[in-house]
N, C-alpha and C positions, 0 to 999 in steps of 0.2 A: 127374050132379049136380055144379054146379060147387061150387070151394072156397067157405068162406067165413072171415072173416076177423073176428077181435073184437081193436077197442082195449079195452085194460081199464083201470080203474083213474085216468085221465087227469083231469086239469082242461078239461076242456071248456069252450074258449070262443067261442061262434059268435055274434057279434052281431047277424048276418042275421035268427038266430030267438030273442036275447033269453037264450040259453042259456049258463050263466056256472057251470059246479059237475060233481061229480067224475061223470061219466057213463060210457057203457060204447056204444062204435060198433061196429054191426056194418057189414061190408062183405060186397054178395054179387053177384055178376055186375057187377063194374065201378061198383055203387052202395050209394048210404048205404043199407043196408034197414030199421036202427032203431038209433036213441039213445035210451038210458034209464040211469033209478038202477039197476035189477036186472035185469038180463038172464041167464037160463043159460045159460051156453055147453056147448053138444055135445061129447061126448069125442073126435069125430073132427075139430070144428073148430080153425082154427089159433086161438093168441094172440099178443097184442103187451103188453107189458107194459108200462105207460104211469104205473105210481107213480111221481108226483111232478113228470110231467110236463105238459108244456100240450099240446090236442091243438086243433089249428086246422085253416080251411078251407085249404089250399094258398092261397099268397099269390096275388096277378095282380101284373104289372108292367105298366101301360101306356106303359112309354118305355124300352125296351132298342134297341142298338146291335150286330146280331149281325158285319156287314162285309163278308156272303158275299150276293150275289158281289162279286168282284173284290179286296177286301183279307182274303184267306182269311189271311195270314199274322198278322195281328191277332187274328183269331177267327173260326170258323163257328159256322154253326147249330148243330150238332154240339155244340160244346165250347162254345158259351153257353147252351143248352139244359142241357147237363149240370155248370157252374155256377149255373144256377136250382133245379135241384130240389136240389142242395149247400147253398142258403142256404135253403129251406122252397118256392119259387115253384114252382107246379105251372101258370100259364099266363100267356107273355109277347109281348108289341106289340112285333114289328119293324120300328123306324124305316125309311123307305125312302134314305136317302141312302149307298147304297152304290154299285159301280159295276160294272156301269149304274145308275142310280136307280132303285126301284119304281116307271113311272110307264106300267107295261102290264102284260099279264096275263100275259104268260111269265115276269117278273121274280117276280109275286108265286106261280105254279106252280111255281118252281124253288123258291122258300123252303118251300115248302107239303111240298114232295116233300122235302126235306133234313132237315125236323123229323120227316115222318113215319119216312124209314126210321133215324134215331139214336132214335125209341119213347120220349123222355125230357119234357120239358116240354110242354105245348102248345105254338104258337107259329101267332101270329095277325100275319099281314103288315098294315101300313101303308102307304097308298099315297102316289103325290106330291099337294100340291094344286095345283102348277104342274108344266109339261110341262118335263119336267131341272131340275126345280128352279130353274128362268130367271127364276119372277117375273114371268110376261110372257101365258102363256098357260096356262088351263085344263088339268090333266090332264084324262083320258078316264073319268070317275068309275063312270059305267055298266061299263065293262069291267074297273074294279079290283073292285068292288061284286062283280061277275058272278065272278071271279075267286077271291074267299073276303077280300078287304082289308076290315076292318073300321070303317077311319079313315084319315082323308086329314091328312098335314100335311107341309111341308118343313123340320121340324127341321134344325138345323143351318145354318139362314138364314131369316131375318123375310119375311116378304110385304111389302114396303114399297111398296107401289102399293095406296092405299087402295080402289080401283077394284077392281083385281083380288080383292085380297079377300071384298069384297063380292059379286061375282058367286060368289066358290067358296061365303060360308054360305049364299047363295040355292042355287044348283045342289046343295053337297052336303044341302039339308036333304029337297030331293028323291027323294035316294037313299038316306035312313035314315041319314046317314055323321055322324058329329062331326068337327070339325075340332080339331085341337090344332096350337096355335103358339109358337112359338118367337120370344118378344117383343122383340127391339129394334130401336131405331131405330140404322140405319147411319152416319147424320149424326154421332151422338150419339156415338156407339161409335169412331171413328173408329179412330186406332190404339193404341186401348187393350189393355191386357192385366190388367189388376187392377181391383178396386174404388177409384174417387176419392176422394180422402182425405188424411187427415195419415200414412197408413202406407204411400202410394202414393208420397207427396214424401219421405215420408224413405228410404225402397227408389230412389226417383230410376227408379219405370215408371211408363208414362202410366197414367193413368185411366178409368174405365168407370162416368160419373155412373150414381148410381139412376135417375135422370130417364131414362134411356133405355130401360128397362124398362117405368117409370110411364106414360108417352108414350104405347106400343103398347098397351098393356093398355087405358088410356082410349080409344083411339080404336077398339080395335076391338070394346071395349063397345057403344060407341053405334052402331057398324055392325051388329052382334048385334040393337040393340034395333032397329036399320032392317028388318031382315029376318026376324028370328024364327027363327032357325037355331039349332044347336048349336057351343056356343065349347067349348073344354077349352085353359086357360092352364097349359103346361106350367113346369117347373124355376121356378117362385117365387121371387125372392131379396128382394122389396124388402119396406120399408114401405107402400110408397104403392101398390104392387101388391097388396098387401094387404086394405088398408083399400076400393082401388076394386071389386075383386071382392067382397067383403063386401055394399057398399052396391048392387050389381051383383043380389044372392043377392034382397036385402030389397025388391028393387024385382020381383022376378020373373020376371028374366031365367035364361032358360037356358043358363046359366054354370057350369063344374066347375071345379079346377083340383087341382097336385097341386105336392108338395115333395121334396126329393131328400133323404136324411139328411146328404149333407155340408153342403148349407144349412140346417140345423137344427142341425145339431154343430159346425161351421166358423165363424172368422169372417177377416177381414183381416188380423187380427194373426198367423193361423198362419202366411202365406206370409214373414211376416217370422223369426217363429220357427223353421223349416224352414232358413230361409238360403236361399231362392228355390229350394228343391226344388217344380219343375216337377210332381209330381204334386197339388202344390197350385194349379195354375191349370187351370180349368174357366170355363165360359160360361155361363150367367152366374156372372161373378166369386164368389168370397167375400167378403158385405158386410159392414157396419160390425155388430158388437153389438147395437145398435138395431135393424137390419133382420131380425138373426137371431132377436131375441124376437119380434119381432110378425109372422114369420113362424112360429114355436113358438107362438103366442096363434093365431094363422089356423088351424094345423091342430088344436091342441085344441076349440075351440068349434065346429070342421066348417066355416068359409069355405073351406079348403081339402082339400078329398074324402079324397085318395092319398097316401101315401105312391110314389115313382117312383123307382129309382133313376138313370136316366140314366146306363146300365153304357154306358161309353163307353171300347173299348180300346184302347191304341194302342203300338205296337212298342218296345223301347230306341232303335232310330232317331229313333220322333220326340220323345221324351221325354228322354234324356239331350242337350238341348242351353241353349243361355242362354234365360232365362226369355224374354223377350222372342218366340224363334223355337220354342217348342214348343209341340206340339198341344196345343188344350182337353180335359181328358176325363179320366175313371179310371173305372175299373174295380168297380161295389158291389154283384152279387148274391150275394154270399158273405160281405158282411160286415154290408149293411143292419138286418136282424134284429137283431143285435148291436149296431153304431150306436144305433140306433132305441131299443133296450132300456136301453144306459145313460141317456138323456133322461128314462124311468121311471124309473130309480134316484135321478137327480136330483129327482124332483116334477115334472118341466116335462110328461110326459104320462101320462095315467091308463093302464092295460096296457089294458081293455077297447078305450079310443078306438087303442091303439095294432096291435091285431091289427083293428079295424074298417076302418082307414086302408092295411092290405094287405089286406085280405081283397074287403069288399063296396061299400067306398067304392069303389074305381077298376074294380071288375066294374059298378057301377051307372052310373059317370060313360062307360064306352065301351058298355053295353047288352049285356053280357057275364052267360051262364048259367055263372055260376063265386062262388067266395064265401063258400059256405054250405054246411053239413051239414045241410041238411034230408032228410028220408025224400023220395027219389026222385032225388036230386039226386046228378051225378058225386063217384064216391069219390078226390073230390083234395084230401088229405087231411097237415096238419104237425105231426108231433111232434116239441116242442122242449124243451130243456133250460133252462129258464130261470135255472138255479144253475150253471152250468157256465161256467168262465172257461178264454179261449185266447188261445195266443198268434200272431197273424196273421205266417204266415210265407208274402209274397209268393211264393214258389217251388214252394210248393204248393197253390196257388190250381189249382181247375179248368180255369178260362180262361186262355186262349193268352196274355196278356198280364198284365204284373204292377204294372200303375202305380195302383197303392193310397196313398193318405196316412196309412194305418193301418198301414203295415208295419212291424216290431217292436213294435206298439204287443198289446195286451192286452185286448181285448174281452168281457164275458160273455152267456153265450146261446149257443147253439147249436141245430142243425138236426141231431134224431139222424134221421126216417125222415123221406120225401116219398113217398107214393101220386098217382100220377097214374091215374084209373080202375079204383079198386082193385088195381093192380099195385103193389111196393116197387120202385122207380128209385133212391132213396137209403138204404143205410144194410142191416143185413143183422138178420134176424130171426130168432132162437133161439127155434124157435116150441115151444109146447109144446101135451101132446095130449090 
């Protein structure tokens, strides 16, 4: 008879089924077997003690940046898997722009086989939607599909051949696949490194209008509504990206999209604040104030699905340099949660929309059985500390890499247990009998 396992006592909040009050989980062979007000637990089963706690689905990430293969010295599977289930994530989307790109099936079998044998997060491969990422030619969708990729995109560079695009939402809607993009225009962007602005001329770095976001988003809406395919508009910064997805949702198009907590907490004036510490430049930029409420307004009323974090790691090589020449990217599966949670604090998001927006929003927007504690459904499973304040010490981050904009800074929230399949991967339980 296998174990079984009871949360007790928790705040249950599982939006998938509506259920929001103090319940009691049982887990038994790797599954939910039942939530309820009163359950008795067995004297030979284990407990978790979950007073005062919140007890959620294991978060999804659909936009992680693992690096393996080829920039193993930034991060593997490994140790971003075991930085996911450190911040609550029990299943994350590996961008393909590693090196070699995912843009064939031994790339996405190697990552497949690296998650499995580290036993810690899920971890579900993305594939290219161009072959290297060139922009020029079709990946091989069938054989990423075939392969276990769940989604096609070339994060980390725009499809700027309207053409090519358009043939990938025809082809991939063929193969069950969402595409997610990475929206700018390269004209636009030129050699920009900040948001455009009056905090960009007074820093004396070029600029990165909103418009070059807004641009992509528009156009490859209306190629969307050409084809009838599935769009997913990744890392949101604008306004106007915004408001056109919105109007995108109302019209009936098959449009998700998702936000990153630093562009929700972030704005322009931190990288001024910082003194051009580099962990504050990311892609898309941190925009104006404006842009950051009416992306906080996008994901409270649901235009915008996900919360994502865009765990993007990169070495003290490429980050200790002049703002200008360092890499885009930081590091937030171990402190999203927390980000996320001070926005609650503030009023800017309800806790329900905000465990929704990791939980079932982005399991729904990529077609993901993950989400939810329903009776029968994988026991991937977050108990969090919602009173609990820490203090972010880079050094002891999970992941290989420590370019955080949070570091010294003081976060509330925490991530005390992660189940992945009824197993404990994070956190150690004083079980009692």
């Amino acid at each position: 008879m296998s174990e079984t396992l009871f949360i007790e006592g928790g705040r249950v909040i599982d939006p998938a089924s509506g259920t929001d009050g103090v319940r009691t989980v049982v887990v038994r062979d790797g599954r939910i077997a039942e939530l309820g007000e009163r359950i008795e637990r067995p004297r030979d089963a284990r407990a978790l003690d979950a007073r005062g706690k919140w007890v959620t689905p294991g978060f999804v990430d659909v936009h992680v940046h693992l690096r393996e293969p080829g920039q193993e010295y930034k991060e593997t599977v490994a140790t971003g898997a075991r930085a996911a289930v450190a911040g609550g994530f029990t299943t994350i989307c590996a961008m393909p722009n590693t090196k070699p790109v995912n843009d064939n099936a031994a790339v996405t079998e190697l990552v497949l086989a690296r998650a499995a044998a580290a036993g810690l997060a899920r971890v579900l491969p993305v594939g290219c939607i161009s072959r290297a990422q060139g922009g020029e030619d079709l990946a091989e969708y069938g054989e990423l599909k075939a392969a276990g990729c769940i989604a096609v995109s070339d994060d980390g560079k725009p499809v700027a051949s309207a053409g090519l695009m358009r043939r990938a939402l025809e082809y991939a809607r063929a193969f069950g696949l969402v595409v997610a993009v990475h929206e700018e225009d390269p004209g636009l962007v030129g050699k920009g490194v900040m948001h455009e602005g009056a905090t960009s001329t007074r820093l004396g770095l070029k600029g990165i209008p909103a418009a070059a976001e807004d641009v992509m988003v528009l156009r490859d809406l209306a190629l969307l509504e050409l084809t009838g395919g599935r769009l997913h508009v990744q890392h949101v910064s604008t306004k106007g990206a915004v408001r056109a997805i919105r109007d995108a949702k109302r019209r009936g198009l098959a449009v998700t999209a998702e936000a990153t907590p630093h562009h929700l907490a972030l704005t322009d004036e931190d990288v001024a604040a910082s003194g051009y510490d580099t962990d504050f430049k990311m892609n898309p930029p941190l925009r104006s104030a404006e842009d950051v409420q009416a992306v906080r307004e996008g994901l409270a009323d649901g235009t915008l699905d996900a919360i994502a974090t865009d765990h993007a790691p990169h070495s003290s090589v490429e980050k200790d340099l002049e703002f200008d020449a360092a890499m885009n990217g930081i590091v937030g599966l171990e402190t999203a949660f927390s980000v996320c949670l001070s926005l609650v604090r503030k009023g800017a998001l309800a806790e329900r929309r905000l465990v929704e927006a990791l939980t079932i929003g982005p399991a729904r927007a990529f077609g993901l059985q993950a989400g939810t504690l329903a009776k029968g459904a994988a026991a991937d499973v977050a108990v969090l500390d919602a009173d609990a304040e820490w203090l972010v010490d880079a050094a002891r981050l999970h992941s290989k890499s420590r370019n955080t904009p949070w570091k010294g800074k003081r976060l509330p929230g925490r991530c005390l247990y992660t189940l992945v399949g009824g197993r404990i991967v994070h956190g150690e339980v004083r079980s009692e009998r």
